[in-house]
N, C-alpha and C positions, 0 to 999 in steps of 0.2 A: 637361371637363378630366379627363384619366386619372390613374392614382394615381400615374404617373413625370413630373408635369409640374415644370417648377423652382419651388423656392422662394420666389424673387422674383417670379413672377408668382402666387403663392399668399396671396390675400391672407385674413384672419381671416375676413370675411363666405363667402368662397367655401370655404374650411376647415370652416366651424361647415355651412353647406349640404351639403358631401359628408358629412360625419361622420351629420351628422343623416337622408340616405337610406343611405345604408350600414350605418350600428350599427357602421362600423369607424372607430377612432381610432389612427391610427397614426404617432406623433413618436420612431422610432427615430433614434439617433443624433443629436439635434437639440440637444446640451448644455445640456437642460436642467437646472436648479438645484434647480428648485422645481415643486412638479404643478400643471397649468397651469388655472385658474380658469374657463375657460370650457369644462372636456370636462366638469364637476361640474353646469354648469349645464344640459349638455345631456339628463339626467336619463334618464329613459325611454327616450331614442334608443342609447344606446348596448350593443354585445352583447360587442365585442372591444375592448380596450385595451390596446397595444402601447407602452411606454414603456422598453425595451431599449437598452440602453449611452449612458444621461446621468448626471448627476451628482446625481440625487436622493437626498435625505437620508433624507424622511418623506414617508408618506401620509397625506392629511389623514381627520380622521374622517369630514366629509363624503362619502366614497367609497361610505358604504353609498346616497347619491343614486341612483349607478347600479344601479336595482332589476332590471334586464334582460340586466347586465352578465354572461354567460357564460364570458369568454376574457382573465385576466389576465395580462398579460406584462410580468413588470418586471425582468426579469435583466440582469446586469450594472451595478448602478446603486451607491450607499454607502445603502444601506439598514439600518438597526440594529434599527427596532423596526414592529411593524405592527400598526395598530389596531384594538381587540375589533370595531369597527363590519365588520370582513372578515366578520364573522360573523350578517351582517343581510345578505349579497348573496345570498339563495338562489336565485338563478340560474344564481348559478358553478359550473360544471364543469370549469376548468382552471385551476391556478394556479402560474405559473414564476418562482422565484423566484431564480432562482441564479446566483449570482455579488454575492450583496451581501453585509452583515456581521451578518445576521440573528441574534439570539444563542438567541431563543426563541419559539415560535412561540404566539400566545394559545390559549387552550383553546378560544373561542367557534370556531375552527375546526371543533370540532366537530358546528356547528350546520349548515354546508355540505351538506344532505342530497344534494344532485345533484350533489357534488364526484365526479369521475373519478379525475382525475391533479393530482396534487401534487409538485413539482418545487421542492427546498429544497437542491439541490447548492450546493457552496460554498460553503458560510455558515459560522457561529462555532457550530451548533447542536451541544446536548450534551446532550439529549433530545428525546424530543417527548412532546404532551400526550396523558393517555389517551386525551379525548375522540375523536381521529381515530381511533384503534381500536376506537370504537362506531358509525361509522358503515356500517354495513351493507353498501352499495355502494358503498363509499368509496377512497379509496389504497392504504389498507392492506388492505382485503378479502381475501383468499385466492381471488386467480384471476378477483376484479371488475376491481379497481381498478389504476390506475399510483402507484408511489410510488418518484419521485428521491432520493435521499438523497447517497452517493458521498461519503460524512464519511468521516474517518481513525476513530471511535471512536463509537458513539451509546448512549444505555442506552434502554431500552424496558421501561418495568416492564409493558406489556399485552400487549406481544407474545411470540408462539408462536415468534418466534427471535431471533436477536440480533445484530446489525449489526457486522462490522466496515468493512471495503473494501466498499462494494458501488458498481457502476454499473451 
C-alpha cells in the first residue's frame, strides 16, 4: 500500500506496519486533538514525525520515547507549551514549529547537540533560551545552522544581533 492510499482502507495494524519500516509517521491534516498513543509506542522505529495542521494542544512527555526521532514537524497545530523531555531526543535535527501558540521555548533545547534547523515562526515567542546559542552546530551558529524566527519583536540577551522582522 503507497503513502496516497485512502484512509478507509488504512487500517491501525497496516499504519503501525508502514510506520514501523519507514521511520516515517505522517498524520498531516488528520484533525487530530490529541497525539496519538500508538506513534509513542512505536519507540525506536520512528526518524520523521509529521503532525502539521491538526488541533493539537500538547505534547506528551513521553515523546523523548522516540530516541531516533530526527524530523519533527508540528506546525500549524494550538500548541502553547512543549516539554523539557524535547531535550532528551538527541537525534533531532529539525524542528518546525510554526504556526502554534508557542509562548517559550525550554532551555533543555539546548541539549539538541545535532539540531540543524529550528523553525518557531508564528508563535507568541518573546525570547529565546540562551542555551540554543551554545550550541555549536546549532540554529543559531553563524553560517551552521537554520533558525526561523519571523516574530514582529524577539530579545536575545546571547546574541551578536538582534531581531526584529526577520524571515
Amino acid at each position: 500500500m503507497g503513502c496516497c492510499s485512502s484512509k478507509a482502507a488504512d487500517t491501525k495494524a497496516t499504519r503501525m506496519a508502514r510506520w514501523r519500516s519507514t521511520g516515517i509517521v505522517a498524520l498531516r491534516d488528520s484533525k487530530l486533538k490529541s497525539f496519538p498513543d500508538e506513534v509513542i509506542s512505536l519507540e525506536r522505529s520512528v526518524r520523521t514525525l509529521d503532525l502539521t495542521h491538526n488541533k493539537l494542544v500538547q505534547i506528551p512527555m513521553e515523546i523523548n520515547k522516540l530516541i531516533n526521532l530526527q524530523r519533527l514537524i508540528l506546525a500549524d497545530n494550538r500548541i502553547e507549551n512543549l516539554p523539557v523531555n524535547l531535550g532528551l531526543l538527541k537525534s533531532l535535527k529539525v524542528a518546525t514549529l510554526d504556526g502554534n501558540r508557542i509562548r517559550a521555548l525550554p532551555d533543555e533545547l539546548g541539549q539538541l547537540v545535532k539540531l540543524e534547523r529550528l523553525s518557531v515562526s508564528a508563535n507568541l515567542l518573546m525570547s529565546l533560551p540562551e542555551t540554543i546559542g551554545r550550541l555549536q552546530n546549532g540554529p543559531a551558529a553563524p553560517g551552521r545552522g537554520w533558525l526561523n524566527l519571523e516574530n514582529k519583536w524577539l530579545y536575545c540577551s546571547w546574541c551578536c544581533w538582534t531581531f526584529q522582522t526577520i524571515s
